[in-house]
C-alpha positions in Angstrom: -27.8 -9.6 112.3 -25.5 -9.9 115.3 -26.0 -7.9 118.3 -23.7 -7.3 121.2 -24.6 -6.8 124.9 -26.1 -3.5 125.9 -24.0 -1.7 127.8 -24.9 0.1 130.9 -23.3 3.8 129.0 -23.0 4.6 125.5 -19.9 6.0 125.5 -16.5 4.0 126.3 -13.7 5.0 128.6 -12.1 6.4 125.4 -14.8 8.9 125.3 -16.5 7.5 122.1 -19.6 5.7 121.4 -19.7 2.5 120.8 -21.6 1.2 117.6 -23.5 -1.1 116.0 -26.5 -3.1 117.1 -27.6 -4.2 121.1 -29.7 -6.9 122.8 -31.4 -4.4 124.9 -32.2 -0.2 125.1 -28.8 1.7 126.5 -30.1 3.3 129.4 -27.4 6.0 129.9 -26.2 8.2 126.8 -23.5 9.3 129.1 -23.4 12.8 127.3 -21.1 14.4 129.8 -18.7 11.7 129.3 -18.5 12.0 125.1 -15.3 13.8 123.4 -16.6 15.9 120.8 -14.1 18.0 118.5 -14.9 20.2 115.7 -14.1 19.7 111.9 -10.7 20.7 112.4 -10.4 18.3 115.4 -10.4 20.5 118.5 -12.3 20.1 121.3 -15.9 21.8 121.1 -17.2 24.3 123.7 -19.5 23.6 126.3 -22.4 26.2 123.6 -21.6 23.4 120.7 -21.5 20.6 122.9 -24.7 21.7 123.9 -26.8 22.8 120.6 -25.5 20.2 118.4 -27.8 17.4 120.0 -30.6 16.8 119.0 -33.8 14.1 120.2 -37.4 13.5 119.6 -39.4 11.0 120.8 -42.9 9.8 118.9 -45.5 7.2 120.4 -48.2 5.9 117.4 -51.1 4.0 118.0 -53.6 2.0 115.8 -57.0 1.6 117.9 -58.5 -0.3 114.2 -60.7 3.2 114.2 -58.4 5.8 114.4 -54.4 6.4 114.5 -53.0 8.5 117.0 -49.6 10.2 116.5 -47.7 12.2 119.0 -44.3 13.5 119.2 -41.9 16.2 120.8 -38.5 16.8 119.6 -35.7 19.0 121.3 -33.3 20.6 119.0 -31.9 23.0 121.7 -32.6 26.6 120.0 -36.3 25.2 120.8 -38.8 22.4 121.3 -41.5 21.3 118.9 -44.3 18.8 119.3 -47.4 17.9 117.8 -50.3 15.6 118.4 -52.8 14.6 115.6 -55.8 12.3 115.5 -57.1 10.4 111.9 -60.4 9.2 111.9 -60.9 6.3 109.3 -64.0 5.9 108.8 -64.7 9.7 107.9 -60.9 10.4 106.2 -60.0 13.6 108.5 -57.3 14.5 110.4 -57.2 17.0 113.5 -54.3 17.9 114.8 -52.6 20.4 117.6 -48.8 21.8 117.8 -46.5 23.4 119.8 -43.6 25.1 119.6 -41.6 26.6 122.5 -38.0 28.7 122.8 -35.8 27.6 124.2 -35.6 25.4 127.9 -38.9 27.0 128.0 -42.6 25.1 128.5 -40.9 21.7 127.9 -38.8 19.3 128.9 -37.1 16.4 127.5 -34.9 13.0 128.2 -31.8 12.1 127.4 -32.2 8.3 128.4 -34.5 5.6 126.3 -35.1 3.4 129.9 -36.1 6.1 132.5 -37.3 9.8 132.5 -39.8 12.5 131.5 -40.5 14.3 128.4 -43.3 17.1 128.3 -44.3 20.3 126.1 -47.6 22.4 127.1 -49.1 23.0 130.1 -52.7 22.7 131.8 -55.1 21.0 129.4 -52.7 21.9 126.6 -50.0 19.4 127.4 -48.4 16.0 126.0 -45.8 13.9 128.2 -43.7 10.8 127.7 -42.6 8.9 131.0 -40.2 6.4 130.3 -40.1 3.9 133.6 -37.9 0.7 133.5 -37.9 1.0 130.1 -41.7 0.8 129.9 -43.7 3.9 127.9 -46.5 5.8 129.1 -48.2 8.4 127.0 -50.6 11.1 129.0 -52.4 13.6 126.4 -54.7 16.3 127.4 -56.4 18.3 124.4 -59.3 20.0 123.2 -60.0 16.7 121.3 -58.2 14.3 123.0 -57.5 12.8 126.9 -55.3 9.8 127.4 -53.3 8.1 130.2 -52.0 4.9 128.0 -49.2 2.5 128.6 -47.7 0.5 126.2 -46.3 -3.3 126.7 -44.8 -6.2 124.6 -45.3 -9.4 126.2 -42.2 -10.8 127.8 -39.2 -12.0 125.8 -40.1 -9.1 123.2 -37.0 -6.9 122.2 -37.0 -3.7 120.6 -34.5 -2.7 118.0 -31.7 -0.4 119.3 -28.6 0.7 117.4 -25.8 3.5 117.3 -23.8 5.0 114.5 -21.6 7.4 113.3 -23.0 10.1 112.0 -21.0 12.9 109.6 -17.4 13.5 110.4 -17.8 13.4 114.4 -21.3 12.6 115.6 -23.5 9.9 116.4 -26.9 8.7 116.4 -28.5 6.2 119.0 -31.8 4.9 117.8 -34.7 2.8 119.3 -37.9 1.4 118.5 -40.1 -1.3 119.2 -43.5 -1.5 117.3 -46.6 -3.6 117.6 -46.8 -3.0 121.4 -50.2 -3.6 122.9 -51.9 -0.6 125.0 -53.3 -0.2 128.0 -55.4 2.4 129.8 -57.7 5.2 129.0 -58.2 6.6 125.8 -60.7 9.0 124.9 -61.6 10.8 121.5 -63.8 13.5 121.2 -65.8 12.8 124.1 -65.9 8.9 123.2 -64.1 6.1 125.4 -61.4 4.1 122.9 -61.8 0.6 123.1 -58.0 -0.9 123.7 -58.5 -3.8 123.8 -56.8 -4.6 119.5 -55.2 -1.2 119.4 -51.3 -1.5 118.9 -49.0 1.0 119.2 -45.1 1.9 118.4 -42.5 4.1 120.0 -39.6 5.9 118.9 -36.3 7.5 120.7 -33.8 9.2 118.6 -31.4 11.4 120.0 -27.5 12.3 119.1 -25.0 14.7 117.3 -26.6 14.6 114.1 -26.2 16.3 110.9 -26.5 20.2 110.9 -29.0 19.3 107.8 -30.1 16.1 107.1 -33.2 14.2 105.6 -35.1 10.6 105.9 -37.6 8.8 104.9 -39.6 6.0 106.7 -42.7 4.0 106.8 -44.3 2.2 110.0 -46.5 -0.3 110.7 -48.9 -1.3 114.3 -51.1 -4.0 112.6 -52.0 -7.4 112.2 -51.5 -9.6 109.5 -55.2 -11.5 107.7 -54.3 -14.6 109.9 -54.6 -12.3 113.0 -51.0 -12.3 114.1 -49.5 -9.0 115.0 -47.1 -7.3 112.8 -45.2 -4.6 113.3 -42.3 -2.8 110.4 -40.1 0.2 110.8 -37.7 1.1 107.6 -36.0 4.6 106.7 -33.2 5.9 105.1 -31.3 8.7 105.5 -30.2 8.5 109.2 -28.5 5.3 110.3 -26.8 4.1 107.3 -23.2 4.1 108.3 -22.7 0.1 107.7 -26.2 0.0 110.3 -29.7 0.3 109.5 -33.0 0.5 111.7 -34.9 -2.0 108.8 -36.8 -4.6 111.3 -39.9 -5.9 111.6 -41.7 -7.4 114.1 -44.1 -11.0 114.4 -46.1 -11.6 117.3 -43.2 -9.7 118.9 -40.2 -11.7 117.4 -38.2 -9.1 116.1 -36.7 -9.6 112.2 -33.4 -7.3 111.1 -33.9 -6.7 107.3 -31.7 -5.0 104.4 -31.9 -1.6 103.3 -34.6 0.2 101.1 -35.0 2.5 98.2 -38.3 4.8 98.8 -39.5 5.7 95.2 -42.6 8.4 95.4 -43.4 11.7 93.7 -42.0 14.3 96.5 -44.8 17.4 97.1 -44.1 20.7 95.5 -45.4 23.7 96.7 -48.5 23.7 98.5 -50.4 20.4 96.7 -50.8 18.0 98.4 -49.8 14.5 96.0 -51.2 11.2 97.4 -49.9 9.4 94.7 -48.2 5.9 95.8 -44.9 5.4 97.0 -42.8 2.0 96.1 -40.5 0.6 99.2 -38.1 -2.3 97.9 -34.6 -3.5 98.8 -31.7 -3.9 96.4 -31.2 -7.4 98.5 -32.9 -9.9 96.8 -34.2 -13.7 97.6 -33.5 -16.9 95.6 -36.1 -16.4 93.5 -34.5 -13.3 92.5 -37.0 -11.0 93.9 -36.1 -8.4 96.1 -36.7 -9.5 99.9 -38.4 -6.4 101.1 -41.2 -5.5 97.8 -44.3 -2.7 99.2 -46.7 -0.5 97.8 -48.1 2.4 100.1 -51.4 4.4 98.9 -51.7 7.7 100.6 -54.6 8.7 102.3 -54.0 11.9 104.4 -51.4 13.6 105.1 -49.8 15.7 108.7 -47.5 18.5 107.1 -45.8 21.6 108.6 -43.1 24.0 107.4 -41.2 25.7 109.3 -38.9 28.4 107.7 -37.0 30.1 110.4 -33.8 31.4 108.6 -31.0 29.4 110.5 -33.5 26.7 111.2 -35.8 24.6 108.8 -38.5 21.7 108.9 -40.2 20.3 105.9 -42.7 17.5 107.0 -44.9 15.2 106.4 -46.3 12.2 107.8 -48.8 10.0 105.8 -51.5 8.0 106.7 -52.2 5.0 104.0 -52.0 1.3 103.3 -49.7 -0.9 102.4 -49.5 -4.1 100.1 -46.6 -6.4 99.1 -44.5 -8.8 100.8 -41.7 -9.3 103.2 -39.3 -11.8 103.5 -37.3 -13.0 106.8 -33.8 -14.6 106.9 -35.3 -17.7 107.4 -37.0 -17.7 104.5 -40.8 -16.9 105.6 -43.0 -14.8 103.5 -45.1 -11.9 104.9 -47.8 -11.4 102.7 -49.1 -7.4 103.7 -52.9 -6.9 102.0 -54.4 -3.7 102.1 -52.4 -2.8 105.9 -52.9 0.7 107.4 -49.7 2.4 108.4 -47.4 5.5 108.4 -44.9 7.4 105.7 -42.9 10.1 106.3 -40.9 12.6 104.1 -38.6 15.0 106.4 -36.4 17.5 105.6 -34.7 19.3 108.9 -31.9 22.2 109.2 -31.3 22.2 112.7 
């Protein structure tokens, strides 16, 4: 998949963003500089310019005895974040939220290279600092105290990508998975051993769709050979002639083709952990498709919130995956019994 150089801002001199795929993370957004217009094609007001972006940011990490999952996302009436913690060995899943009006008790970051993100306060906070591009997760609650930092080794790129989204916004999106993580991580009282955990990031921001909806699955693992592996695919976001499908092999990052998620969507308050399917329309010379997964539900992080104007619907699933992957040049990933991450999300904002 071609890639052109990152530039140093988003947005052009023509006051438009420029799209596709880039070598590197955009550091500036350049917000002030975008030329937004309304359906009818007139220039927005400073109010619309302001509530119709939207950004979250969500750090995940595999420490092969629990997964860790943090977020905070800004959608400008207010700020949301959660933190949750799955023990494996025992099948639970604690978790701890916020949610704050607006421009109060948080703040957030409209760059993916430099900055600081934060909800809470005290020893009720979480906080994203973004530092040459290098992520650093800090976490203080009642179960849960970390100071981590995650790094790929050098040469490693993450993927990063803009497009259009609806008549007049955009969407800049970036991830990297299968980092490695350093620091100090403690669970219930109980130093984390680092030294295998891997971890992912995330950094979606843009104009996005009043009302829109995705799935996605995620992986911070390592293959039965021992090599790390690390998979990101969704729909329903960035498929305007892009899409975030890549994976990742002992850090060599892998574009890949877009995906069908087939599952039995939850209905009222049951909880269904019945498995999802994850294959691409693309298909090999052998006729198969190239990307071909299973994904078994374990647990499940859900939240509703029914606001009137706004509207979340979510849930994140813990679970494993089996199947197999194919690169573009032709090598087979053979996934056996994997741990990672599904997600089912339906947002009015």
């Amino acid at each position: 998949m071609p890639a052109t150089p990152y530039p140093d801002c988003l947005i052009d001199e023509d006051g438009q963003p420029r799209l596709g795929y880039f070598d590197q993370p955009v550091a500036d957004l350049g917000l002030d500089k975008f030329r937004y217009f309304n359906s009818m094609d007139k220039p927005a007001g400073a109010l619309r310019r302001y509530v119709d972006f939207k950004q979250f940011q969500f750090i995940s990490i595999n420490t092969g005895h629990h997964i860790i999952g943090v977020a905070i996302a800004d959608i400008r009436y207010l700020a949301s974040g959660f933190c949750y913690v799955y023990d494996l060995a025992s099948n639970t899943l604690v978790e701890q939220n916020w949610l704050r009006p607006a421009r109060l008790g948080y703040q957030t970051m409209p760059s993916a290279t430099e900055g600081q993100a934060y909800i809470g306060s005290g020893n009720n906070r979480l906080e994203f600092t973004i530092s040459g591009g290098q992520w650093r997760l800090k976490i203080d609650t009642d179960n849960i105290q970390a100071d981590v930092q995650l790094h790929g080794e050098e040469g490693e790129l993450p993927l990063a990508l803009c497009s259009p989204t609806g008549y007049q916004g955009w969407t800049y999106t970036q991830k990297h998975n299968c980092l490695s993580v350093e620091g100090r991580l403690s669970i219930n009282n109980t130093i984390e051993d680092l030294s295998e955990a891997l971890a992912g990031y995330d950094f979606s921001a843009g104009y996005m769709r009043r009302e829109t909806n995705w799935c996605w699955a995620s992986i911070n693992n390592r293959l039965s050979c021992g090599r790390r592996f690390g998979l990101n695919l969704a729909t329903g976001v960035n498929e305007s002639g892009v899409s975030e499908n890549c994976c990742w092999l002992d850090g060599q990052r892998h574009y890949l083709p877009s995906v069908q998620f087939t599952f039995k969507r939850q209905r009222g308050q049951a909880l269904h952990l019945s498995d999802w399917q994850v294959r691409s329309n693309a298909t090999n010379s052998e006729g198969r498709p190239i990307i071909e997964l299973s994904f078994t539900p374990l647990n499940c992080r859900q939240e509703r919130l029914n606001l009137w104007l706004l509207k979340s619907n979510f849930r994140q699933y813990i679970g494993h995956y089996n199947g197999v992957i194919e690169t573009a040049d032709g090598e087979k990933i053979i996934i056996n019994n994997m741990l990672g991450l599904s997600e089912d999300h339906f947002a009015r904002w």
